[in-house]
N, C-alpha and C positions, 0 to 999 in steps of 0.2 A: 524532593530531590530530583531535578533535573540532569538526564545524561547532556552528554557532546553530543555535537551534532554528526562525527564521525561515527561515536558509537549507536546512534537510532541509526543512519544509514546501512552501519553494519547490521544492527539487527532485524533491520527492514529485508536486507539480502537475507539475510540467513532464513527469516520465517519463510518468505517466496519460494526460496531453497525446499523447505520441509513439506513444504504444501504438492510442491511436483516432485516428488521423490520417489514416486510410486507411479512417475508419466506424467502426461499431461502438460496444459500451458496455463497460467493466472496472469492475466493483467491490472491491473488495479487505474481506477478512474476516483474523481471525482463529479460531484451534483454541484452543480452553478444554474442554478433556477430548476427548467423544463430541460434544460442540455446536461449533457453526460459527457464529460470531457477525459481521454485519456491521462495519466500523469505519465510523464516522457519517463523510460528509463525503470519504471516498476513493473517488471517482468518479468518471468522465469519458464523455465519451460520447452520443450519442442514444441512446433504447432503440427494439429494432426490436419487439421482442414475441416474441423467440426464446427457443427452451429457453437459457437459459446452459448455455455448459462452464465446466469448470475447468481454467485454462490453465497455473497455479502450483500447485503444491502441496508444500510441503518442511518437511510436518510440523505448522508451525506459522501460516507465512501462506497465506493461500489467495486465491487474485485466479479469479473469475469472468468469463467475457465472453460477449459476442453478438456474432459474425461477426468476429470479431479474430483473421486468420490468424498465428501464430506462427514467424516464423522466425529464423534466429539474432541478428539483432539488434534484434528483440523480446524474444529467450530472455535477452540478456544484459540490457537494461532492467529482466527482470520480476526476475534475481539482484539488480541494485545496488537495487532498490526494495525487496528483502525485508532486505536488508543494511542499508537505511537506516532499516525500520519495526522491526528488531531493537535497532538502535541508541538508537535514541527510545522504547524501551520502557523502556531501563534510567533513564527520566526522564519518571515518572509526576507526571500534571498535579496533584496533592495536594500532591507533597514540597516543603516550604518552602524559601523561597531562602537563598543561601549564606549563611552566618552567621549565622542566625537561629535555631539550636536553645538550645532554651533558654529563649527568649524568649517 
């Protein structure tokens, strides 16, 4: 079962949300070969002016922070976030809506 695409957006903010709750900043990127690319717009957070870490990495998303201690139910947050930015990948903002090939 597939959500909307409103509702991963929303739950996209909200985990961002949960993860700086307690301070801090997360950005979230992706892995495109050797480069690490921002995704616009996945972020939460004040910034403090700190080195970011990288608090995720599994290959393909990569989420940065400042001063975001990690603990297990941060850890599980930052899986269903990657789970959810793998899922809305396979529905790039280009592909035409349903039934309209062709057209």
């Amino acid at each position: 079962l597939k959500m909307g695409k409103e509702m991963l957006d929303s739950e996209i903010k909200r985990i961002l949300r949960k993860l700086v709750e307690d301070g801090g900043k997360v950005w979230v990127a992706k892995r495109i070969g050797k480069r690490i690319s921002y995704i616009e717009g996945l972020k939460a957070g004040k910034e403090s002016f700190l080195p970011p870490e990288i608090i995720w990495d599994d290959g393909e998303i990569v989420v940065f922070a400042e001063k975001v201690v990690v603990n297990e139910d941060k850890e599980k947050l930052l899986e269903k976030l990657s789970q959810i930015l793998k899922e809305k990948r396979g529905e790039p903002q280009w592909e035409p809506p349903e039934g309209s090939e062709g057209t």
